[in-house]
N, C-alpha and C positions, 0 to 999 in steps of 0.2 A: 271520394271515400275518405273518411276520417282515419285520424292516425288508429282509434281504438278500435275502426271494424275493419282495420285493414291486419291488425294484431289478434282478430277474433275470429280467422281464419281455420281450417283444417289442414293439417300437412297428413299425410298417409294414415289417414282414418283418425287423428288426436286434435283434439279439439282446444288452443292455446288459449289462455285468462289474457283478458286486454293490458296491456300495459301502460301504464300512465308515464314511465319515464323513471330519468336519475339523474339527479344532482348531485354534481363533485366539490365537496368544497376542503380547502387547504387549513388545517389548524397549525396551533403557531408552535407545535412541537417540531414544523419538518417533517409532516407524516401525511398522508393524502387516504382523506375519508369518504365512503363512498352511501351514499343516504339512501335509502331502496323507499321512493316516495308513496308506494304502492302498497303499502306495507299496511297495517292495521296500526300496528306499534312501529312507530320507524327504527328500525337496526341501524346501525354505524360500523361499520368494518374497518377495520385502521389495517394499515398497506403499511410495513417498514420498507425504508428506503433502504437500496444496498448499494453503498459506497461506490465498489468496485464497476457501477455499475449506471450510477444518477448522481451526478458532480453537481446539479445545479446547488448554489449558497455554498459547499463546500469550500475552506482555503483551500487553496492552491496546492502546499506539499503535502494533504491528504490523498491526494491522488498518487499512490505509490505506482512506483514501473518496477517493475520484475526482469532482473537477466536470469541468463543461464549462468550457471558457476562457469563452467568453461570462458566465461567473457572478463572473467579476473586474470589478470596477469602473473597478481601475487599468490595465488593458489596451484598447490604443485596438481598436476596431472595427474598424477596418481592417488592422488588426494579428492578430488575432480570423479575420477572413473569408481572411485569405494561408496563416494557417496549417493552416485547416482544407481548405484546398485541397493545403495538403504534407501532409497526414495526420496533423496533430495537434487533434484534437476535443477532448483532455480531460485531464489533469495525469498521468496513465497515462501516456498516449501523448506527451506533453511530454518526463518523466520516462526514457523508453524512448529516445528519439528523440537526447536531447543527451548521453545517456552515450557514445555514439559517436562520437567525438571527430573521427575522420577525418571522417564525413560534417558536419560543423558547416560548415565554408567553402561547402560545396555548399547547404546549408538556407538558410544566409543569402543568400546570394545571389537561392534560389528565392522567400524569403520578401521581401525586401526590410527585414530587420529585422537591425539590427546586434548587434554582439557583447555591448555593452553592455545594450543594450535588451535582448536574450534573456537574461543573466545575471538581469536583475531580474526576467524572467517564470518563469523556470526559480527563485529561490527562493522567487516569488510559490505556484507550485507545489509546492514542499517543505513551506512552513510551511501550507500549506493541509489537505493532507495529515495532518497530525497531527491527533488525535484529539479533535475539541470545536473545535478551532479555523477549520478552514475557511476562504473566500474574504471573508467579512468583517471580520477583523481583520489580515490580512493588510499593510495601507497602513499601518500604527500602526506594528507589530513592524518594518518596513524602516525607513520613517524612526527607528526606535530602534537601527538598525544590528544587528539579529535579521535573519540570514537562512535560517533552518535550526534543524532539530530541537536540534541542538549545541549551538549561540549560546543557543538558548532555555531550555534548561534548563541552562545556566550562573548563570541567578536564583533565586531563592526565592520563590515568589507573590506575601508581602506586598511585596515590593523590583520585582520586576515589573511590579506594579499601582502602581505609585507613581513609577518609571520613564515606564510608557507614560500617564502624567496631563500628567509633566514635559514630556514632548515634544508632547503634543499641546497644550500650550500654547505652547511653545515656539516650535513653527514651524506655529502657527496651523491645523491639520488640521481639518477637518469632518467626516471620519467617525468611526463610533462607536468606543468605546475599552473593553475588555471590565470590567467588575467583576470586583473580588475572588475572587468566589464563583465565578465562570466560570471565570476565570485556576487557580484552585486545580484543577478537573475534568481539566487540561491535565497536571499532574504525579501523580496518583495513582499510576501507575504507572511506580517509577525509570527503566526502561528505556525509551531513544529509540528511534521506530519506524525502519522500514530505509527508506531511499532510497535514488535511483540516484546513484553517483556523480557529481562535475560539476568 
């Protein structure tokens, strides 16, 4: 039996149109279009990709990782439990939340946390965000005046790593300060991941 009268069957009394097929083919936008061959007039349906979700071609620190606030060290507890009460659980939702400028007066207010203070949790959340680096070197890269993808890769690894030794002598820090070899992991690929504006 052929594919078309095997398609020109009945299911529970309805009678299906034979199907000739589909061809997929990839345009050079990054976008996967779907050709319905069968057609009279061929349609084209364009598929966006969602990041979050289809890495292929993506760099590298487009792939953001999301913590919970709780996984900072520099963010007080009780700062932690206000926010998760306004709906922000996690550098996502952080990220989502303060790009909207209008609603900022209204969050602080609900949260009891100032302008300033969110400024530093909000890039505590950006440089977390990038790829390898995450919620524990975070405290290092601020007091280095690093607050964001930008700033950070405005250095060169070995100038970076010799930067962030400087300050954490400096100004006496006790948390960890990343190696060389970890700092390098951070710039493989030229391109800064996306964040939300701020």
């Amino acid at each position: 039996m052929t594919t078309e009268a095997m398609a020109d069957t009945r299911v529970a009394g309805v009678k299906r149109a034979p199907f000739d097929g589909a061809r997929f083919t990839r345009n050079v936008g990054s976008t996967l279009s779907l050709v319905l061959a069968d057609r009279p007039s061929p349609r084209v349906r364009t598929v966006k990709r969602l990041r979050s979700e289809v890495h292929v071609g993506l760099p590298e620190r487009n792939r953001n990782m999301s913590y919970r606030m709780n996984e900072f060290a520099g963010i007080d507890p009780a700062y932690v439990t206000t926010m998760v009460d306004a709906g922000i659980e996690n550098t996502d939702d952080m990220m989502r939340v303060w790009a909207d400028r209008a609603k900022r007066p209204v969050l602080m207010e609900k949260t009891g946390i100032n302008e300033e203070q969110f400024t530093r949790i909000v890039a505590m959340s950006r440089l977390a965000r990038v790829k390898h680096v995450g919620p524990k070197y975070v405290e290092v890269l601020l007091a280095a005046g690093i607050d964001g993808p930008k700033s950070l890769f405005e250095f060169e690894p070995g100038a970076l790593a010799r930067r962030l030794g400087e300050v954490k002598l400096e100004k006496g820090l006790t948390g960890p300060v990343p190696a060389l070899a970890e700092i390098e992991t951070w710039f493989k690929d030229p391109v800064s991941g996306n964040v939300a504006p701020v």
